[in-house]
N, C-alpha and C positions, 0 to 999 in steps of 0.2 A: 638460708645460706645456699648457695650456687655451687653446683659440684666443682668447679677451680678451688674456690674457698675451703672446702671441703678434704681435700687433695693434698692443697698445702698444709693445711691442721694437721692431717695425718701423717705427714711427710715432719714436721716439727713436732708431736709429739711422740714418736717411735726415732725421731736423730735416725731418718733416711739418708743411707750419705750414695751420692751416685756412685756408678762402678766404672773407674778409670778406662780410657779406651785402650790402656795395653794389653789390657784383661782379653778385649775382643779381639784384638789382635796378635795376642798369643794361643788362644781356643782356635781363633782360625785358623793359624800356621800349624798349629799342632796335628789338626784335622788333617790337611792337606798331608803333612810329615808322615801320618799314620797311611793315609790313601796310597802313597808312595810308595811306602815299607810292604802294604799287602801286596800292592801290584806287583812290584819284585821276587818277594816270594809266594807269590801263583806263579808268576811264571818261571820261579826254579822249579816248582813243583809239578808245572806244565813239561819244561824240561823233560821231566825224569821219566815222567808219563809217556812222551813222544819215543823215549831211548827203551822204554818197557817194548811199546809197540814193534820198534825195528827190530829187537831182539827175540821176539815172541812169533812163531810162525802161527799163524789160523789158519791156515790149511791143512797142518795137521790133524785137524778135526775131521778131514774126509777119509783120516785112514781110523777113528775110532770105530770099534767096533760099541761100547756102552761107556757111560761116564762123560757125556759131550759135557754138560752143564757143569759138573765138576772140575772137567778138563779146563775148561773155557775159563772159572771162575779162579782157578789155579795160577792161570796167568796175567791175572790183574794187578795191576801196584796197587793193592785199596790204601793203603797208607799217602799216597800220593796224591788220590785221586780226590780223598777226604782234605787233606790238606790243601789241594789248591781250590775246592766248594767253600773251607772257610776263610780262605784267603781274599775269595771274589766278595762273600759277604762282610767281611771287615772292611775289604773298597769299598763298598755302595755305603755301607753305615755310616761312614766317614765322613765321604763325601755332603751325605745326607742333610747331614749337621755343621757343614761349614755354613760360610756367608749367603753364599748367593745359590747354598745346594737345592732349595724348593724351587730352582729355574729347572733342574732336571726329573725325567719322568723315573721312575724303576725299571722300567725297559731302558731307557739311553744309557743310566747309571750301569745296568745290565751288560749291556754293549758297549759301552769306554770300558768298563773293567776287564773284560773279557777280551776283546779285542787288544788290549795294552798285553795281557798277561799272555797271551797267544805270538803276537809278535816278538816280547822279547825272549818270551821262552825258546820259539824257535830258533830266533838267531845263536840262543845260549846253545843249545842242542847241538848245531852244526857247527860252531866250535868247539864242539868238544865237551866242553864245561859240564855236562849233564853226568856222562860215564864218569866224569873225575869227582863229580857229588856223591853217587851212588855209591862209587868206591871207599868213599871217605865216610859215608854213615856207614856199610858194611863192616869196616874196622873199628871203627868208635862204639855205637851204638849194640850193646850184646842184643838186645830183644830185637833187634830188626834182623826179616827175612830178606836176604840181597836179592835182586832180579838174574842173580847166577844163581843162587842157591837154588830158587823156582826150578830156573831152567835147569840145571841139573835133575831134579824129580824129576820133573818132564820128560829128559833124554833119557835115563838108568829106569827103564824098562821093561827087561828087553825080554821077558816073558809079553809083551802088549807089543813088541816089534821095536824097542827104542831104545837105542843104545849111545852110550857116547862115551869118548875118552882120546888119548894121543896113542899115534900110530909108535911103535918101537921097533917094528922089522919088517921090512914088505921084499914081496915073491912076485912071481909073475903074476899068478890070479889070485891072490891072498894077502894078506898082512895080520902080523900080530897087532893087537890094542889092548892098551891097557885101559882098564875104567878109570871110574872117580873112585871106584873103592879097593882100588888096587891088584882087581883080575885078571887077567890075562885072555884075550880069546883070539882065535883065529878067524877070521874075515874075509868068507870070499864074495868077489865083487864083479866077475868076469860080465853079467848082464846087469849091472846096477846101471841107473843115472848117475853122471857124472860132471859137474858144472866144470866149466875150462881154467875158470880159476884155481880152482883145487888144486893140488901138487900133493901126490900121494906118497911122501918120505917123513923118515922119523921125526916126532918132537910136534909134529903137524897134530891140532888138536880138530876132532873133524865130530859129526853126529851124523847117527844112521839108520834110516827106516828097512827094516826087513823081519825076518826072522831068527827063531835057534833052531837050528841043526842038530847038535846033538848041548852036551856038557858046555862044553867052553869054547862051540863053535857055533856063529851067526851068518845066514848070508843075507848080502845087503841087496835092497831092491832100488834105494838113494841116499847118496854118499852126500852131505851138506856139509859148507865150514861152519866153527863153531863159532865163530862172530855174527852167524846171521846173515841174511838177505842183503846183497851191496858190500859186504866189509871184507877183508882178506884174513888170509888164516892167521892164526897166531899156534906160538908154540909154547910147550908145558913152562913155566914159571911168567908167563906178562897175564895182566892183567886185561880182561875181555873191555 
């Protein structure tokens, strides 16, 4: 007996019934549906990542005196960062296993996914979209640490030089500030940097490299808004 003969014997005695091609064409759509969904959010998660970075100064690091690595590691989104490594690997898996995915190598797969999650994340980013996510796990989700809450450690200091809060009274070479914990200090700034943007009047939420002077008085060596690098100030009650 001929392996055809053979074939079919086993095909009639097991009642092999073949497998509809809707099957394969709902595995394949499915695939693709799933490639889709991860792409999108990596690059939410790309997003959030790109809006950690604007927000996060690294030059800071050159006024640390110990603690770079901690510093540094402080200000990472790791929740982000995790989330859009397996968002890229659920791309490539996907794909993998569609139709025609053994046309692609692991490096191409590597590169469409990455590439996809890169561009639309950025475009999400510079609409906006990215701060109004972050906002919105920060109020939903209790166990997540917001990328203001980071920042805040960061700034409230100011034994390390690092202070932050909104302006409540200003003088000619001073202002009162209030922190985030609701202290009060006096801030002289007569030699600080001063970016042209800045407006140094009440309600203005600003951060600041210097020292303490005495109790409840700092002087500043650079006066930053608190929105970060490119953004304008904002004042006590909006959202960063």
């Amino acid at each position: 007996m001929d392996n055809s003969k053979k074939i079919l014997e086993k095909i009639k005695s097991e009642n092999i019934q073949p497998i509809p091609r809707w099957k394969f064409v709902l595995k394949n759509v499915s695939l693709w549906a799933v490639f889709s969904i991860a792409v999108i959010f990596g690059a939410l998660a790309f997003s959030i990542v790109l809006f950690s970075i604007q927000q996060s100064e690294f030059d800071l690091l050159s006024h640390m005196s110990h603690s770079r690595l901690e510093f540094f590691l402080g200000l990472l989104p790791f929740f982000w960062i995790i989330s859009l490594v397996t968002f890229l690997i659920l791309a490539i898996f996907s794909i993998q296993h569609s139709k025609k995915g053994y046309k692609f190598t692991v490096s191409r797969l590597v590169g469409i996914s990455t590439a996809l999650s890169i561009l639309l994340g950025t475009l999400f980013f510079i609409g906006g979209g990215a701060e109004r996510l972050e906002n919105a796990f920060a109020v939903n989700v209790a166990l997540y640490e917001s990328i203001q809450e980071k920042k805040i450690k960061t700034w409230m200091k100011p034994d390390e030089g690092f202070l932050s809060g909104t302006i409540s009274k200003t003088n000619s070479n001073s202002f009162e500030l209030t922190d985030f914990n609701e202290k009060i200090w006096v801030v002289f700034y007569e030699d600080a940097f001063i970016p042209p943007r800045i407006m140094l009047e009440p309600g203005e939420m600003i951060k600041l490299v210097g020292q303490i002077v005495e109790d409840n008085k700092f002087r500043a060596d650079e006066i930053r808004p608190w929105g970060g690098p490119g953004n304008r100030n904002q004042r006590r009650g909006q959202q960063n």
